[in-house]
C-alpha positions in Angstrom: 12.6 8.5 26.5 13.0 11.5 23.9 12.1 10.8 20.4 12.3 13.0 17.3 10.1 12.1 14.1 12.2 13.8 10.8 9.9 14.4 8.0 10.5 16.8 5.1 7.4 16.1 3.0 3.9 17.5 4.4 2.1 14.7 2.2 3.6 12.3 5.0 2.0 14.0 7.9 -0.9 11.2 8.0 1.8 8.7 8.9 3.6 11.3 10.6 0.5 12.3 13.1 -0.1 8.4 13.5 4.0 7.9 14.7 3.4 10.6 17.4 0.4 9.6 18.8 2.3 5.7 18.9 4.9 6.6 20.5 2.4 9.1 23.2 0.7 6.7 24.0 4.3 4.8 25.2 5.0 7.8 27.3 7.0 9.2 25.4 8.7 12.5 24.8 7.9 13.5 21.2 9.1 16.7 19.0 8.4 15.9 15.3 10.4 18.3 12.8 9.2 19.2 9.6 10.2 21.8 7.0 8.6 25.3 6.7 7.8 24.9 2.8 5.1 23.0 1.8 5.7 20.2 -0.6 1.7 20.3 -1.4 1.0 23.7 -1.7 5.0 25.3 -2.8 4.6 27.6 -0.3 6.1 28.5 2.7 4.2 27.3 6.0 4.1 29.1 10.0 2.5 26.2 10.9 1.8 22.6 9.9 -0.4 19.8 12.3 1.7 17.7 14.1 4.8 19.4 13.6 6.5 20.7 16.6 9.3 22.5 15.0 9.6 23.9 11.0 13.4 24.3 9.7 13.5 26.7 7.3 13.9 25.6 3.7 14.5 27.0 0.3 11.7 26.7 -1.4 11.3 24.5 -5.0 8.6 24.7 -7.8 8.7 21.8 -9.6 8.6 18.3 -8.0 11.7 17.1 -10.6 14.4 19.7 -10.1 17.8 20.1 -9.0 16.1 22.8 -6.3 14.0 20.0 -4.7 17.2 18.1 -4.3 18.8 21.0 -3.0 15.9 22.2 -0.3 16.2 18.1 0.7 19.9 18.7 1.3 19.8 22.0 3.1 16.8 20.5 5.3 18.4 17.1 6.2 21.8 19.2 7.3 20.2 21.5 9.5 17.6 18.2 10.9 21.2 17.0 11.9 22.0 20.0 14.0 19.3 20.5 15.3 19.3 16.3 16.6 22.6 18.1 18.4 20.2 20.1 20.6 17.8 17.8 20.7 20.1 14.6 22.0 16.9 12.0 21.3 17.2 8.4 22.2 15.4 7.4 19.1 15.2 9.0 15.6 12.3 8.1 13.5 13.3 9.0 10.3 11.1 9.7 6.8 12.5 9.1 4.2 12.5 10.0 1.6 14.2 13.1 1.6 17.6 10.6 0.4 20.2 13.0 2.3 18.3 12.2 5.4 19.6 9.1 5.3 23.1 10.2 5.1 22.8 12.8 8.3 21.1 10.9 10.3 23.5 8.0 9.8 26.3 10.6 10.7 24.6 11.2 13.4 24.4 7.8 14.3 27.5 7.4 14.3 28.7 10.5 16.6 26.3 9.2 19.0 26.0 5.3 18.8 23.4 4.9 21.8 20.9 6.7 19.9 18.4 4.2 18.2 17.3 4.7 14.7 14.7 3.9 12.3 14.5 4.7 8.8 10.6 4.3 7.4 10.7 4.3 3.7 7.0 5.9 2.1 8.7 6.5 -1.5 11.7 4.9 -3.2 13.2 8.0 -5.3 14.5 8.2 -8.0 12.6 4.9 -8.8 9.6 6.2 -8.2 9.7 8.5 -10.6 9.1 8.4 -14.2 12.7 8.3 -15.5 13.3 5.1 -17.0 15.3 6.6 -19.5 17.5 8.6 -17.8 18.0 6.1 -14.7 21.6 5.8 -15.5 22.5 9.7 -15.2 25.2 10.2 -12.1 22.5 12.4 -10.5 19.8 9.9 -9.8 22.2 6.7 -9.3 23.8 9.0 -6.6 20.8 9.6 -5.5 19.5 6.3 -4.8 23.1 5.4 -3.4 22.9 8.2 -0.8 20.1 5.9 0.4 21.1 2.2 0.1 24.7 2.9 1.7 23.4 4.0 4.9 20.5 1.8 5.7 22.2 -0.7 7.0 23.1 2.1 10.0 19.6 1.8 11.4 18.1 0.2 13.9 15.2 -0.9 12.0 13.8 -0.2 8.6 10.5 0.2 8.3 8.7 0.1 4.8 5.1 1.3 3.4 4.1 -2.0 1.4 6.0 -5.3 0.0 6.9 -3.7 -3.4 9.7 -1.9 -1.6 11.3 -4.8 0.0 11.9 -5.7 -4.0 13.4 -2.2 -5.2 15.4 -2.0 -2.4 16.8 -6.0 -2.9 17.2 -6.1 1.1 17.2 -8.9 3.3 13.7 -9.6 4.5 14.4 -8.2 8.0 12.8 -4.7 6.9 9.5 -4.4 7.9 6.3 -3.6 6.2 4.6 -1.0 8.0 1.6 0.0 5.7 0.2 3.1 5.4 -2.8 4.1 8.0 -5.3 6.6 9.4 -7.2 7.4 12.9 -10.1 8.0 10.5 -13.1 5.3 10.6 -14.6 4.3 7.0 -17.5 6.5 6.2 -21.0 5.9 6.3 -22.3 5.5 2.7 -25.2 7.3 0.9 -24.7 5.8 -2.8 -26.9 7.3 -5.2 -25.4 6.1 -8.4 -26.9 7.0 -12.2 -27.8 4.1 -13.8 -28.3 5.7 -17.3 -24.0 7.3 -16.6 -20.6 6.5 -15.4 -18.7 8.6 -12.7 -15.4 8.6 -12.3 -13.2 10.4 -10.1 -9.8 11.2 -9.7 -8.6 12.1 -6.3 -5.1 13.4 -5.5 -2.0 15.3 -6.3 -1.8 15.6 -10.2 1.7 15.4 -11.3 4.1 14.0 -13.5 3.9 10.1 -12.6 0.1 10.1 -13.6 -1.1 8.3 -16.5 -3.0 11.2 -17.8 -3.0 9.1 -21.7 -4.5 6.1 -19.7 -6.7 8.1 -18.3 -8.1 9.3 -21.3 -8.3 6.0 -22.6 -10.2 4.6 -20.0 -13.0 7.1 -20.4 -13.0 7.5 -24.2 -13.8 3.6 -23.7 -16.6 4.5 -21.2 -18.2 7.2 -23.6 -19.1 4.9 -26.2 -21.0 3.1 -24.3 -22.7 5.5 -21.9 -22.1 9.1 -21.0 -19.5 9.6 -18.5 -19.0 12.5 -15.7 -15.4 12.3 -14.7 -14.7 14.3 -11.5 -11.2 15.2 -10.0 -10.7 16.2 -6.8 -7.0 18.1 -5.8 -4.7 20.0 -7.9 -1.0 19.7 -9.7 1.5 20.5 -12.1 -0.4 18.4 -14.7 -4.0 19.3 -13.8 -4.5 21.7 -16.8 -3.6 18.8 -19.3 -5.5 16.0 -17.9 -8.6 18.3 -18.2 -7.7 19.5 -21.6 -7.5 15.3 -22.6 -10.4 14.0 -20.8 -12.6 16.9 -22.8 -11.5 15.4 -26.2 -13.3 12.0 -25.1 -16.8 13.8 -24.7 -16.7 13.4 -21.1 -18.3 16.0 -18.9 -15.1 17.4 -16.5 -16.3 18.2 -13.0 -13.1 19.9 -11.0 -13.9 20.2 -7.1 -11.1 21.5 -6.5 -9.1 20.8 -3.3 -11.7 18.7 -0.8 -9.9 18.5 2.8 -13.2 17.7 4.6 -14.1 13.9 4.6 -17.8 14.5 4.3 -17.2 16.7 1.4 -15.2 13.7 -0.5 -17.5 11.4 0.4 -20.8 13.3 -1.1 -18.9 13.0 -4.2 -17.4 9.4 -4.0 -21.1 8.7 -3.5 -22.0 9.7 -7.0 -19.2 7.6 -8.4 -19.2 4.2 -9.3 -15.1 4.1 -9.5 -11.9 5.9 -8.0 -8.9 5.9 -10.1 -5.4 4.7 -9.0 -3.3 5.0 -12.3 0.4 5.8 -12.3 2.7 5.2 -15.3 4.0 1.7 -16.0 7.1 1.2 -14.5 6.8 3.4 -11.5 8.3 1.5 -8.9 4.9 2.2 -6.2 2.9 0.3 -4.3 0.6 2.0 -2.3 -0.8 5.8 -2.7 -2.5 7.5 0.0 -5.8 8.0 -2.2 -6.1 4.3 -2.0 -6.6 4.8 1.5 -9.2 7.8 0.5 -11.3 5.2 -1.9 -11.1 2.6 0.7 -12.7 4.6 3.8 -15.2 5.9 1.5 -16.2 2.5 -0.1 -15.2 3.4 -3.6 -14.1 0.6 -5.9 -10.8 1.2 -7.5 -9.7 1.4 -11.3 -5.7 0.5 -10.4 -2.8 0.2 -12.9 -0.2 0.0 -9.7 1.6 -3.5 -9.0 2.6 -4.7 -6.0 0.7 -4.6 -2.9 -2.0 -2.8 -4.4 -2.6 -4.9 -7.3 -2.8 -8.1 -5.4 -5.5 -6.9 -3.2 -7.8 -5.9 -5.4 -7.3 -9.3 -7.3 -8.0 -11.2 -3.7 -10.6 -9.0 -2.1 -12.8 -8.2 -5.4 -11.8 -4.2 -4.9 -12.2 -3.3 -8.6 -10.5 -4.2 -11.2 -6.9 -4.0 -12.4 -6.4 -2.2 -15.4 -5.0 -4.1 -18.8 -3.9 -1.4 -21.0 -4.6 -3.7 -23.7 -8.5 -4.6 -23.3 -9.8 -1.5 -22.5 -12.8 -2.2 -24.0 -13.6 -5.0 -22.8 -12.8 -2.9 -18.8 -15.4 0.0 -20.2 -18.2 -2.7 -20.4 -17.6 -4.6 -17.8 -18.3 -0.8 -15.7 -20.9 0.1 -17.7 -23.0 -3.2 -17.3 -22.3 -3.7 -13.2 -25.5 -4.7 -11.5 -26.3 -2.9 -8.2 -25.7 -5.7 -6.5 -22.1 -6.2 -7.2 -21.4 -2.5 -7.1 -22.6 -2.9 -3.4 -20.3 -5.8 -2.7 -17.2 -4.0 -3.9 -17.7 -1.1 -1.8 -18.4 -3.0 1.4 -15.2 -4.8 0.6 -13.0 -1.9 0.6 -14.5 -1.0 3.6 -13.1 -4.1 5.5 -10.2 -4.4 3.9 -9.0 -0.7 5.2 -10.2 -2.1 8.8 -7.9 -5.2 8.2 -4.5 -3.6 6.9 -4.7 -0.2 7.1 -6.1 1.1 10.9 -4.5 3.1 13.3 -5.1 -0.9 15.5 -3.3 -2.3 12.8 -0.3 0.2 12.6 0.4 0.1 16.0 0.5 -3.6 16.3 3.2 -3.6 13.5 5.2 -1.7 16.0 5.2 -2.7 18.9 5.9 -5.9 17.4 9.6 -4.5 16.8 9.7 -3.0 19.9 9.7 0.2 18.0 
């Protein structure tokens, strides 16, 4: 049994890795294909882990540009082709990039005994923070070049239950959360009474709530002094520093941390993650919620969905109301020990629960996948 993984984006390669050692362990034939530009760094790529084969692709600069949408197109066409050499028996499909959805539904159709699966880790455009613009001809045809051709699959797989509501599908998709191989870390928590760490971890870009941001910690400085520490880079990063310096806070920028130990000497030193996204941003899920959760970090979360409604049930942190932030800033600034412990062991177990390599592959195998 051949099977080819299609995945533009390199910030998918967690799930990506975790699909190809699935469908390994099934005895499988696997060839995952992946595009030669980096979506994370906006460079080109010779090699990428997990990927077996890199199409090339013109390269884009910003993530909201008709050159994204254009390196998705070129990609997806030459994905198809190269499924004409490949001749798999099942297609796993990321999406997005959107236009994948329409090649590898012609393909489909060319070759009907192929199986295929479309595994949804982003709804774009609604994802992204264009509420006022939604009804421009390039983002509705956009989103249509996706919703016409699901029903060609197979199976549809999606990252959390938020999605099964943007995409207003029958209830047959299934939820296939995000994952990693990677056990939760052993913590050393050394956290300053007398302060507040924060820390923002991630791709800084345009679907951030950088004013949030600097609303939350302007509420934190008045009552204690506050170390706010990011961790990764993006598009945005200048300005979010820039912001959080006006509150009084003391910016510490790590940089890019790839190594887990490295992360996890600073989360720590922290006594909360952030998980803030515009309102509106149709997301459910991030990856750095993942990050927080195998490093025990409590979470500071404006996202609905999925996200929301387990740190409600599980005690993860708290869910930000943009309109008591005050009322947040104290609540972090007087925790006792005691409950700060608590939280952090909770994240722990619930990443064992819903979000383990155990858990992932159970998911599929109970589709058959």
């Amino acid at each position: 049994m051949k099977v080819a993984i299609v995945c533009f984006n390199d910030t998918f390669f967690d799930r990506v890795r975790l699909l190809k050692k699935y469908y390994l362990s099934k005895g499988y034939d696997v060839t995952v294909i992946s595009s030669d530009f980096s979506h994370r760094k906006k460079q080109r790529i010779s090699a990428l882990d997990g990927a077996d084969t890199l199409i090339e692709t013109p390269p884009y600069y910003k993530n909201l540009s008709f050159r994204r949408l254009y390196s998705h197109h070129c990609f997806s066409q030459r994905a198809e082709k190269l499924m004409e050499e490949l001749k798999p028996d099942i297609i796993h499909s990321m999406v997005p990039a959107n236009s994948l959805c329409k090649t590898m539904t012609h393909y489909k159709k060319k070759h009907p005994g192929t199986k295929l699966y479309f595994d949804i880790n982003d709804l774009w455009p609604e994802a992204l923070p264009i509420r006022n613009f939604e009804w421009l001809p390039v983002f509705t045809l956009w989103k249509r070049m996706r919703d016409r051709n699901l029903p060609a699959a197979d199976h549809v797989f999606v990252e959390c239950e938020l999605f099964l509501e943007g995409l207003k599908q029958n209830r047959e998709y299934t939820v296939l959360h995000f994952a990693r191989s990677q056990e939760p870390m052993t913590m050393h928590v050394k956290l300053d009474p007398k302060a507040v760490d924060l820390v923002y971890l991630g791709s800084i870009n345009n679907i951030i709530d950088i004013n949030l941001i600097r609303q939350i910690t302007e509420a934190t400085v008045k009552i204690k002094p506050t170390r706010f520490h990011i961790i990764g880079e993006g598009e945005t990063k200048d300005r979010l520093i820039a912001e959080l310096k006006t509150t009084g806070a003391e910016v510490i920028d790590h940089g890019i941390l790839f190594d887990p130990e490295d992360k996890q000497r600073v989360f720590d030193h922290c006594h909360y993650g952030l998980n803030i996204v515009k309102p509106n941003v149709m997301v459910g899920l991030t990856m750095k919620s993942l990050d927080y959760m195998i490093g025990g970090l409590p979470m500071l979360n404006s996202i609905g969905g999925d996200t929301e409604k387990l740190v409600a049930d599980y005690d993860l942190g708290f869910n930000v109301d943009r309109n008591h932030l005050d009322e947040l800033a104290l609540e972090i600034c007087s925790e006792s020990p005691d409950r700060a412990q608590i939280r952090r062991k909770n994240m722990q177990q619930v990443y064992g629960e819903f979000f383990s390599e155990e858990t992932f592959f159970k998911t599929l195998d109970e589709v058959d996948a």
